[in-house]
C-alpha positions as CSV (number, residue, x, y, z in Angstrom):
1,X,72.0,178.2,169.2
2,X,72.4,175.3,171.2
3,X,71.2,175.8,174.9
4,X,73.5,174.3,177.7
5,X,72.1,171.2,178.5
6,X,71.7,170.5,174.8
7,X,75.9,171.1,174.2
8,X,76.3,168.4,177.8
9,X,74.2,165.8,176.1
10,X,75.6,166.4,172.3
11,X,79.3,166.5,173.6
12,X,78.4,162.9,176.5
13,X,77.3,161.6,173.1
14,X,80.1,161.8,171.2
15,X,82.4,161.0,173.9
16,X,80.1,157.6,174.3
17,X,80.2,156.9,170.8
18,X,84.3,157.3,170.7
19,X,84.7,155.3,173.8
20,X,82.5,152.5,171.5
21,X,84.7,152.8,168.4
22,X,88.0,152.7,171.0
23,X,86.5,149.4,172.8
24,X,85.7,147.9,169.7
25,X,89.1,148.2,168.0
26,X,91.2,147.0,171.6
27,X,88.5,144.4,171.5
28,X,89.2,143.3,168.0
29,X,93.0,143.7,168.8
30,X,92.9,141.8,171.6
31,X,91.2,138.7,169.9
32,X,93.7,138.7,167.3
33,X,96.7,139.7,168.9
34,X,98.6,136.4,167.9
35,X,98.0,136.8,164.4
36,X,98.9,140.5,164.7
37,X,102.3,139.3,166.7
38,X,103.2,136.3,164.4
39,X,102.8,139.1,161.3
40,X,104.5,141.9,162.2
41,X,107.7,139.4,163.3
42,X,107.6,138.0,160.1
43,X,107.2,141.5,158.8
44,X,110.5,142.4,160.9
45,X,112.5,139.0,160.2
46,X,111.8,139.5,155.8
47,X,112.8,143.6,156.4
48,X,116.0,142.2,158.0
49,X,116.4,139.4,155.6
50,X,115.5,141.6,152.3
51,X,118.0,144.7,154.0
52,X,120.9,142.0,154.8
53,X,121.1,139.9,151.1
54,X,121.3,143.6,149.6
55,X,123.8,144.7,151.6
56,X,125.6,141.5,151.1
57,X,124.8,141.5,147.5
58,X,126.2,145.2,146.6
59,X,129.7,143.6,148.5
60,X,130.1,141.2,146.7
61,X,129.4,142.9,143.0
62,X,132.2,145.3,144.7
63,X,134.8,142.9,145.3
64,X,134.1,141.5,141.7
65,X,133.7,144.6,139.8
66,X,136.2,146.7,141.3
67,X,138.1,145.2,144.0
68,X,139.5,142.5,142.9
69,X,143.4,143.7,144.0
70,X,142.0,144.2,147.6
71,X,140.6,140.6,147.8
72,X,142.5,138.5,149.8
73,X,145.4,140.1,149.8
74,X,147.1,138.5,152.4
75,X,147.5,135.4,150.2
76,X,149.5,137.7,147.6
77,X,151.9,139.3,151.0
78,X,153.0,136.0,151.7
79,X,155.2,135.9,148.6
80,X,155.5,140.0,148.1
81,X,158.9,141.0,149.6
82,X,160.4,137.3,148.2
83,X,158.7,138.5,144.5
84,X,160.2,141.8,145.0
85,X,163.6,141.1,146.1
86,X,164.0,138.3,143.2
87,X,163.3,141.2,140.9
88,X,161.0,138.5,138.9
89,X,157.6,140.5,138.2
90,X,157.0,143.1,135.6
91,X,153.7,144.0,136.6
92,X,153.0,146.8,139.0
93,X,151.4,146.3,142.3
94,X,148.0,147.1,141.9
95,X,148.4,144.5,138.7
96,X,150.1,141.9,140.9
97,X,147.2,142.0,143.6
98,X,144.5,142.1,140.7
99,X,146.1,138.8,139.4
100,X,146.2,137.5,142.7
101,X,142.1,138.7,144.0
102,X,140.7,137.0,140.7
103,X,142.1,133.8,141.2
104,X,141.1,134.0,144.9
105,X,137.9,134.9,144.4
106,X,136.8,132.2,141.7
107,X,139.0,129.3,142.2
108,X,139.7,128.1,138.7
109,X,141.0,124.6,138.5
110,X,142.7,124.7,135.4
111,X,144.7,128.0,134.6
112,X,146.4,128.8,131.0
113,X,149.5,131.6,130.8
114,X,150.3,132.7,127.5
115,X,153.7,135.0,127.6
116,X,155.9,133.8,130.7
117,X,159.4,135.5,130.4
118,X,161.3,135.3,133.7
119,X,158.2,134.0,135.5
120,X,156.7,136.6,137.3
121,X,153.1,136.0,136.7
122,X,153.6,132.5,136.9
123,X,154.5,132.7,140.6
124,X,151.4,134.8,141.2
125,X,149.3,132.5,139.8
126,X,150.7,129.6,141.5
127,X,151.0,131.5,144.7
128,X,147.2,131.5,144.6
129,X,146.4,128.6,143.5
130,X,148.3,126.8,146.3
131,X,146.2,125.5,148.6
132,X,143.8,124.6,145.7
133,X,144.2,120.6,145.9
134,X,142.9,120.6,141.6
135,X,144.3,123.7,140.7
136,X,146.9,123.3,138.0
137,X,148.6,126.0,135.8
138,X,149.9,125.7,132.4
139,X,152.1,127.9,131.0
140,X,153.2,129.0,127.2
141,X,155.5,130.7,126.0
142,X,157.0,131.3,122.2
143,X,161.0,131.4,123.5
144,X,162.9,128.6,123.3
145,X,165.4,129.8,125.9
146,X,166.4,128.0,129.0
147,X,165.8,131.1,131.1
148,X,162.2,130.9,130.4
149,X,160.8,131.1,133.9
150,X,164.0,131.3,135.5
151,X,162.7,133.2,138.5
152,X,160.2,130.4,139.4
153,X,163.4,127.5,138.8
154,X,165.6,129.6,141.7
155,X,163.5,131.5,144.0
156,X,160.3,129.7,144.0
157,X,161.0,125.8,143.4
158,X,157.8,124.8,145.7
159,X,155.5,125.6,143.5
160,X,157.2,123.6,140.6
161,X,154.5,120.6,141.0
162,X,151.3,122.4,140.1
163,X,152.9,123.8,136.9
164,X,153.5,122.7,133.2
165,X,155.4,125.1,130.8
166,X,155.5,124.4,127.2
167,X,157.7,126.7,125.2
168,X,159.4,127.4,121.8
169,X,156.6,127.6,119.8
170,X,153.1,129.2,119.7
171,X,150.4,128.1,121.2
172,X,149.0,126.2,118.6
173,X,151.4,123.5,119.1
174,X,150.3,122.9,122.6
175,X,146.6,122.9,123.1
176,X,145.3,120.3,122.3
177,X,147.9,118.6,124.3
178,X,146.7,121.0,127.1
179,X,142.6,120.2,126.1
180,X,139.6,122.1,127.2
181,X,138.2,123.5,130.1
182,X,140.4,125.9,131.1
183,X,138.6,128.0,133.4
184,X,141.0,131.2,133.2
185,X,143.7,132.7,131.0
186,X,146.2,135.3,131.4
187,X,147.4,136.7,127.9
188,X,150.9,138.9,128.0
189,X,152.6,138.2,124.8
190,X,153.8,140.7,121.8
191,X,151.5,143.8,122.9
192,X,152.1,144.8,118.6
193,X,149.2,143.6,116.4
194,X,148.6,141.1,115.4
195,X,149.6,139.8,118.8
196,X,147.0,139.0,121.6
197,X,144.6,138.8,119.1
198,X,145.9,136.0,117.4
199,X,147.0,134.5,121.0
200,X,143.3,134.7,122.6
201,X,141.9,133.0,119.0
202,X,144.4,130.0,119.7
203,X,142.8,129.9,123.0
204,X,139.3,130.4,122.7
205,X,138.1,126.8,121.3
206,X,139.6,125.3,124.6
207,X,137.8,128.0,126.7
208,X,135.0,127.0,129.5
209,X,131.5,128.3,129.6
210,X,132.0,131.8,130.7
211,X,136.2,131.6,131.5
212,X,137.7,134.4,132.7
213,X,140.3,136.1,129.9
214,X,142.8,138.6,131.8
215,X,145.1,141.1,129.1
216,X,148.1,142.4,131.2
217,X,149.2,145.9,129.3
218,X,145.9,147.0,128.2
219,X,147.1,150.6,128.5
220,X,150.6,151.0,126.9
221,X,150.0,152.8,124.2
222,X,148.5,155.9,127.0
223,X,151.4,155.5,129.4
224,X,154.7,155.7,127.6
225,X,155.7,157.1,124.2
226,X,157.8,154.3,123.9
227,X,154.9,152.0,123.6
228,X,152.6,154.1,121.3
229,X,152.1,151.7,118.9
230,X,151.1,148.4,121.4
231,X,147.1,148.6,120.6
232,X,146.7,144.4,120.4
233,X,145.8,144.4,124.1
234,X,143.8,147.3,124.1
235,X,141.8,146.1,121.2
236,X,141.2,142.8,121.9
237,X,140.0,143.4,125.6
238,X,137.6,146.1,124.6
239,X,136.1,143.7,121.9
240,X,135.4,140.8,124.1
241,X,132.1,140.1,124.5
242,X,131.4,139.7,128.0
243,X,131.5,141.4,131.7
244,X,134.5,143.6,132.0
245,X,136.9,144.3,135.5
246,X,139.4,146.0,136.2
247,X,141.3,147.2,139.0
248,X,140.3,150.0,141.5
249,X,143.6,152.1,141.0
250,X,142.8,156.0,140.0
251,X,138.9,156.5,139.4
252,X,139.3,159.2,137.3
253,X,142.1,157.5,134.9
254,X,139.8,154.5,133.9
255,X,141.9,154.3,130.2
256,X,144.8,153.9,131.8
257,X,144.7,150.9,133.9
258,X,146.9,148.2,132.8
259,X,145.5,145.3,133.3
260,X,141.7,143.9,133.2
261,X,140.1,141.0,133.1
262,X,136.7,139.9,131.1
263,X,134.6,137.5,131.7
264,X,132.7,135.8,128.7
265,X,129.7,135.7,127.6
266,X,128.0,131.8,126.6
267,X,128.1,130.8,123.0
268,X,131.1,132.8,122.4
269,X,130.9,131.3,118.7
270,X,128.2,133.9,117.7
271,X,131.3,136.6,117.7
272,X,133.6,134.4,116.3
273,X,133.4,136.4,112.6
274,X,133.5,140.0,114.7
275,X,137.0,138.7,116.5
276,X,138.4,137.9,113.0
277,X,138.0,141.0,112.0
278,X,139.9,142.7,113.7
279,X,143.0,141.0,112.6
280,X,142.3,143.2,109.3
281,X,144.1,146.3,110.0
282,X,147.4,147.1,109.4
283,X,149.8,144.6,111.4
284,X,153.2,145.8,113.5
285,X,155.3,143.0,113.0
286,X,154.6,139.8,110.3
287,X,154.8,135.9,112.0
288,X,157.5,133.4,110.7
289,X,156.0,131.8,107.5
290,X,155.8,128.6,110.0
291,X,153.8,130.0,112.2
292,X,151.5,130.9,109.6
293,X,151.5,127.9,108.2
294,X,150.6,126.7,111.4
295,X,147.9,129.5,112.2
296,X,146.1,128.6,109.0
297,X,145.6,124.9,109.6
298,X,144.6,125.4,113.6
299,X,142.0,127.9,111.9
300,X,140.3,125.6,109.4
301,X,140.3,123.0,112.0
302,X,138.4,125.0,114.8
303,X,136.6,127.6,112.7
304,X,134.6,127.8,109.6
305,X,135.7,128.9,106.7
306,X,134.5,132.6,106.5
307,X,137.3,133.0,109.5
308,X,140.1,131.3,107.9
309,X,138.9,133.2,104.4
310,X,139.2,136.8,106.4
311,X,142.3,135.7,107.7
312,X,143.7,134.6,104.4
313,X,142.6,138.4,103.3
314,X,144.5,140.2,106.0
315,X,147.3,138.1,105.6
316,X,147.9,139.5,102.1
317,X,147.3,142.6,102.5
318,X,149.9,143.0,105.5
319,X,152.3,140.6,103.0
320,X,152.0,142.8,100.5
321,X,152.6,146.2,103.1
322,X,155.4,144.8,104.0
323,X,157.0,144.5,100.7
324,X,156.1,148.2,99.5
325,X,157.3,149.4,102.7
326,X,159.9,147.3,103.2
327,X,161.8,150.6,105.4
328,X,158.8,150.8,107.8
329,X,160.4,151.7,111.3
330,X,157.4,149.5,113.3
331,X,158.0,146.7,110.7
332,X,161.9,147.4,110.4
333,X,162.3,146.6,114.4
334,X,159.5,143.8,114.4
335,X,159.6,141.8,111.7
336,X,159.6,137.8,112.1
337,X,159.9,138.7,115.9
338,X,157.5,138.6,118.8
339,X,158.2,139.3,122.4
């Protein structure tokens, strides 16, 4: 056992030896207190920085992922009541702001509609594209009727300049007088197969480096009995090789939102053969022997021949459907017709 002035000079000891150790570090401190200030602000300033570009980051894959019909919405309110009251749009809301937040938020300069009916799309488009000084929108459609984008003619006449419509015939016809580079398309057209599929092949050699492909309608054949039997959107869009969005409408109803929007993959001609394919199933309604005609020599000019020999093949099978089932209710109501 330790006598008493044995413990005082043990415990003076190591009260000495810990003042040491304390000097020595506020000494050490001390002399390199400007390095330890300069580090631990930089230290502060890269935790904000690193904290700041995620937080940023995770917005904006938001607003392109999901929330595409809440972005910039006020540009699509400006026309709203006037859209509504014109009764020109088809689309619902949610669908009309989607259009509208997708345009916003990439800017294409040139645009490409393929379906255009009364118009209602069209003025969406050209709604958004306004104040875009190079922005131009060119519209399709296979109806030869003078009502063709009626809506835009009588409610909407302002945006006439930044808009070219082509129509009584399919697409083929037109793009090459259109030409490349089209940074976006919007595809609404027969909803039957062969339909958008054979719409978005006409397209795709004139498409940009990772353009944006919208389908309205992707969900018809979920949301009405009526429209059972409209699977070309549906197919098409899920086959598309590239980053999908839709819109943020019901979470837990994913299936059945109607329109999306893909954006493609480079060197979209390594799927070229996988997009054929899917014309081979059995067809709703058989094109006018001119647009085949026409379909076949576009194809062997801007494909290589395994595509035009698959779609030699389907078109013979569904020929030959069509003759042994020549009372075929889907065929009886859409044959030698598209929408």
């Amino acid at each position: 056992m330790f006598n008493k002035n044995e413990i005082i000079y043990i415990y003076n000891n190591y009260q000495n030896k810990l003042f040491n150790r304390k000097t020595y570090v506020f000494a050490l401190i001390e002399r390199n207190k400007k390095i330890i200030f300069i580090t631990f602000g930089l230290l502060v300033i890269f935790i904000n920085y690193f904290l700041k570009n995620k937080k940023n980051s995770l917005n904006e894959k938001l607003k392109e992922k999901i929330y595409f019909d809440k972005f910039e919405i006020e540009i699509f309110n400006k026309i709203k009541k006037r859209l509504y009251e014109a009764k020109c749009s088809e689309m619902w809301a949610n669908q009309r702001e989607f259009l509208n937040g997708i345009i916003r938020k990439h800017k294409p300069k040139k645009i490409l509609e393929i379906g255009v009916r009364h118009g209602g799309s069209s003025i969406i488009i050209l709604n958004a594209i306004n104040d875009y000084k190079y922005s131009k929108l060119f519209s399709i459609d296979i109806s030869s009727s003078k009502n063709t984008g009626n809506c835009l003619y009588q409610y909407f006449p302002e945006f006439i300049p930044k808009w070219k419509l082509y129509n009584g015939n399919i697409a083929t016809e037109y793009m090459e007088l259109i030409g490349g580079n089209i940074d976006m398309v919007l595809i609404d057209t027969a909803h039957f197969e062969p339909g958008e599929i054979l719409d978005f092949l006409m397209v795709l050699p004139f498409l940009k480096e990772e353009a944006i492909v919208i389908f309205h309608d992707i969900a018809n054949q979920m949301n009405e009995k009526a429209h059972r039997n409209e699977w070309a959107p549906y197919i098409i869009f899920n086959a598309l090789r590239g980053e999908k969005y839709l819109p943020s409408g019901d979470r837990n109803k994913i299936l059945k939102h109607d329109i999306g929007a893909v954006k493609l993959e480079n060197n979209q001609n390594k799927y070229y053969h996988d997009y054929f394919r899917l014309l081979g199933g059995q067809w709703q309604y058989f094109p006018r022997v001119k647009h085949i005609n026409q379909l076949i020599k576009y194809f062997s000019k801007y494909y290589d021949n395994d595509c035009l020999i698959m779609f030699n093949e389907t078109i013979e099978f569904n020929r030959q459907f069509v003759k042994n089932n020549p009372k075929n209710i889907i065929y009886a109501e859409n044959i030698d017709k598209v929408k």
